[in-house]
C-alpha positions as CSV (number, residue, x, y, z in Angstrom):
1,X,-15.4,-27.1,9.8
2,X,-17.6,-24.5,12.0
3,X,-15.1,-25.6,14.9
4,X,-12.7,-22.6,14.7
5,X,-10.3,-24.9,17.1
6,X,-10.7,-27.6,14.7
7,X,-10.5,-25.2,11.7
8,X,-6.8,-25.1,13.0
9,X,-5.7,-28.5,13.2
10,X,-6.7,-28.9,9.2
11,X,-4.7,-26.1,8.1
12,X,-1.5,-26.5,10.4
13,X,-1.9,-30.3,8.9
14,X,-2.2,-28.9,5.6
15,X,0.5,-25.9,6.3
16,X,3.4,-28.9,7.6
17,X,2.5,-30.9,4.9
18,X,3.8,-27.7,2.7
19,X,0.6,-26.4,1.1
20,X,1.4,-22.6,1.5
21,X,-2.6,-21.6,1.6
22,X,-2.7,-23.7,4.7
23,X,0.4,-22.1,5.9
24,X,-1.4,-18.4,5.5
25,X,-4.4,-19.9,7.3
26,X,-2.8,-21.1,9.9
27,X,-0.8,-17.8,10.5
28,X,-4.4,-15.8,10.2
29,X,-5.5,-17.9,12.4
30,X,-2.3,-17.5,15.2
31,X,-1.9,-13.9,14.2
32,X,-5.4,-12.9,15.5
33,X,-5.9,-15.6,18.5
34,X,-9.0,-17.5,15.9
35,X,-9.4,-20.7,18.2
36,X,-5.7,-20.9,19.0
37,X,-3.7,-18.5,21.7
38,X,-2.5,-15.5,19.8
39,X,0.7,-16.2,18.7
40,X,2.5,-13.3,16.1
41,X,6.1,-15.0,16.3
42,X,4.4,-18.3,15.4
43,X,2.7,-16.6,12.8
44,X,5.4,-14.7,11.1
45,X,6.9,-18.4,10.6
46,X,4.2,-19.4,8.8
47,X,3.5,-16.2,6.6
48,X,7.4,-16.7,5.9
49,X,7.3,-19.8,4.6
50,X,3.8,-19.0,2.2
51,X,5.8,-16.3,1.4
52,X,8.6,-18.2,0.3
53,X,6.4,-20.3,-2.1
54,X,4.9,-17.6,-3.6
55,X,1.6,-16.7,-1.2
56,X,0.9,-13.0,-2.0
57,X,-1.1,-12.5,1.1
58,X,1.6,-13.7,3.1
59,X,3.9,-11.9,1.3
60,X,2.2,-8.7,2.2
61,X,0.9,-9.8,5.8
62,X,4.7,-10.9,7.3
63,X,5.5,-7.6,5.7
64,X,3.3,-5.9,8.0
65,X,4.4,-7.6,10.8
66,X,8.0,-6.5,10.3
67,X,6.9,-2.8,9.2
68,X,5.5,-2.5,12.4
69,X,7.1,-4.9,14.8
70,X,3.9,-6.8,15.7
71,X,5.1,-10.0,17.6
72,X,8.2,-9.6,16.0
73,X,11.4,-7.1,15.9
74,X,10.9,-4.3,13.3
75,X,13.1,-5.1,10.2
76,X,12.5,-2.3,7.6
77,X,14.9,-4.1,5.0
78,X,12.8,-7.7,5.1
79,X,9.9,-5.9,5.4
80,X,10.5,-4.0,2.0
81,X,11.4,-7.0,0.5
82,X,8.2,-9.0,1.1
83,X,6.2,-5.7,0.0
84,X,8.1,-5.5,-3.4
85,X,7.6,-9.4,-3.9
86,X,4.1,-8.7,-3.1
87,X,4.1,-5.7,-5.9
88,X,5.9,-7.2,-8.3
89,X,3.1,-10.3,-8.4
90,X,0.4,-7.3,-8.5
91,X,-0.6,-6.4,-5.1
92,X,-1.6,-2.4,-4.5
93,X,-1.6,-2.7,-1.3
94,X,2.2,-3.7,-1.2
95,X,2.8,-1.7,-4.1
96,X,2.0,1.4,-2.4
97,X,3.6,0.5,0.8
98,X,7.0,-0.3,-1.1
99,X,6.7,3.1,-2.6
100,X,6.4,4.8,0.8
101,X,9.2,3.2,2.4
102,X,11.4,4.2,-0.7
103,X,10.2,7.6,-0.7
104,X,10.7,8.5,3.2
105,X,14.0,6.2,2.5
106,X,12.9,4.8,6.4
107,X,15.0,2.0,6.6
108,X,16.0,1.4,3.2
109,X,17.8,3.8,0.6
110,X,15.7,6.7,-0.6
111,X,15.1,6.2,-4.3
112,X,11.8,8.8,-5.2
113,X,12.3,7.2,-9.2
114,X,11.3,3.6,-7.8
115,X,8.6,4.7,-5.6
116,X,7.2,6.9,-8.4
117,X,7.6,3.5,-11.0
118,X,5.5,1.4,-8.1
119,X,3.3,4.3,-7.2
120,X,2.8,4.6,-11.1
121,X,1.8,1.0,-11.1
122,X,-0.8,1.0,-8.2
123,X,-2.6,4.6,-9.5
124,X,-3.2,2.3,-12.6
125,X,-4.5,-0.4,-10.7
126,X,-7.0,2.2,-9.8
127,X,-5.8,3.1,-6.4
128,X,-7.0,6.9,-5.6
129,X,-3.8,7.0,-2.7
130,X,-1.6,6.3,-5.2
131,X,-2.7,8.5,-7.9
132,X,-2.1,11.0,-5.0
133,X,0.8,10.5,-4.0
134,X,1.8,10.0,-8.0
135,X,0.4,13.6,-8.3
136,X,2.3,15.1,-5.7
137,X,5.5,13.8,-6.5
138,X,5.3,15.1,-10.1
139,X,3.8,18.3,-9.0
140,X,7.4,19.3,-7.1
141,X,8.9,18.5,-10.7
142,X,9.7,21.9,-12.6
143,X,8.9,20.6,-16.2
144,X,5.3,21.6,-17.7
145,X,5.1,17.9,-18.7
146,X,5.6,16.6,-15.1
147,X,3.1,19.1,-14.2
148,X,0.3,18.4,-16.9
149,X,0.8,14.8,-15.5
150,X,1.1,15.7,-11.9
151,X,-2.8,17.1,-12.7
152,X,-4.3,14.1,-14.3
153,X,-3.6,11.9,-11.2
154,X,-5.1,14.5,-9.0
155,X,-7.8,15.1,-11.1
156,X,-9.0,11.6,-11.1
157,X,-7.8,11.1,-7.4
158,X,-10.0,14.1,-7.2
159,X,-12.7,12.9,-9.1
160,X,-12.5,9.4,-6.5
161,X,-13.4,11.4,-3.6
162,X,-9.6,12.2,-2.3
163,X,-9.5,15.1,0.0
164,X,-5.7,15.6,0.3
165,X,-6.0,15.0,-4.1
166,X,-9.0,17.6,-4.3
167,X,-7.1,20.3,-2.4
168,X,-4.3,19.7,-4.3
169,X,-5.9,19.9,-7.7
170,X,-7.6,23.1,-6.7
171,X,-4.5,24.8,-6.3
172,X,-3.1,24.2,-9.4
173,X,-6.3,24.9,-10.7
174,X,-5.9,28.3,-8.8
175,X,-2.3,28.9,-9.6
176,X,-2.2,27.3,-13.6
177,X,0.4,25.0,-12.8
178,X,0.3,22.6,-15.8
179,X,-3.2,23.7,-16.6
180,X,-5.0,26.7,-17.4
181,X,-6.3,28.3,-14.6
182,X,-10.3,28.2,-13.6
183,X,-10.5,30.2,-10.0
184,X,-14.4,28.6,-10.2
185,X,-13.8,24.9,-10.5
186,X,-10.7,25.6,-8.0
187,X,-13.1,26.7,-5.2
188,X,-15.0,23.6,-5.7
189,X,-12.4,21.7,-5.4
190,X,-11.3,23.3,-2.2
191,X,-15.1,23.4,-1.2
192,X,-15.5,19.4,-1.7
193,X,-11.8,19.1,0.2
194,X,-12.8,20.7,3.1
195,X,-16.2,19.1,3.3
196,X,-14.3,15.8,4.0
197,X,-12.3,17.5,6.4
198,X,-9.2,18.3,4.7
């Protein structure tokens, strides 16, 4: 239906009739005011319950909401645990933001081994952030192995146009940690870092 108003009634019928991708509709829908007053608590409701049945987007989406406290009280611990049902059914977005909240241990127990594993998981889904923060992690590691890995995330991080991974890179480029050093390719790396502004 063009009718956004209308759009609505089909997928709150649809969402109380139990079909979760009318439940994550509807909650769209009430989460950004689409032809229905904004509503964020009424939202939540419905992402939960997609959620529950095994809706990735709301997964990730109620998530948010908690994270944040958008329409609804911050809860760090239920917000971790719709991001890691999210990851664990393949979303990077989730994946990532799991990670960070196990490796700033805001809200939940600090565990830098997890976030590394779902950090691991996203940088091979392609995610240049990722392959950052992957980099960086093994980087502050002491064993040559660590290291040597620590520069293959950057590299390609790097190679993906990531300033924070280019600067990176360069300096252990620079310094030879975990790879020989090349002062040349360093200074293009810092170069191409600080052109984007890092």
């Amino acid at each position: 239906p063009k009718d956004v108003a209308s759009a609505f009634t089909y997928f709150k019928k649809a969402a109380d009739l139990g079909n979760p991708k009318g439940m994550y509709n509807a909650a769209v829908m009430l989460s950004n005011g689409e032809g229905v007053p904004k509503n964020k608590a009424l939202a939540s409701e419905y992402y939960r319950k997609a959620a529950d049945q095994g809706d990735i987007n709301s997964m990730y989406n109620l998530a948010v909401l908690l994270h944040v406290g958008d329409g609804v009280p911050i809860n760090i611990q239920w917000a971790a645990h719709y991001y890691k049902m999210a990851a664990d059914q393949g979303d990077v977005k989730s994946m990532i933001q799991y990670a960070n909240l196990l490796s700033q241990g805001d809200g939940i127990a600090k565990n830098s081994t997890l976030a590394l594993e779902y950090y691991k998981k996203a940088a091979d889904a392609d995610d240049a952030d990722a392959m950052t923060a992957c980099g960086l992690i093994l980087l502050n590691k002491r064993d040559v192995a660590s290291k040597a890995s620590a520069a293959r995330y950057l590299r390609k991080a790097a190679q993906k146009g990531h300033p924070k991974a280019m600067y990176n890179y360069g300096c252990m480029l620079k310094n030879g940690y975990g790879i020989p050093i090349d002062e040349k390719e360093a200074v293009k790396y810092f170069k191409e870092a600080a052109d984007k502004g890092d």
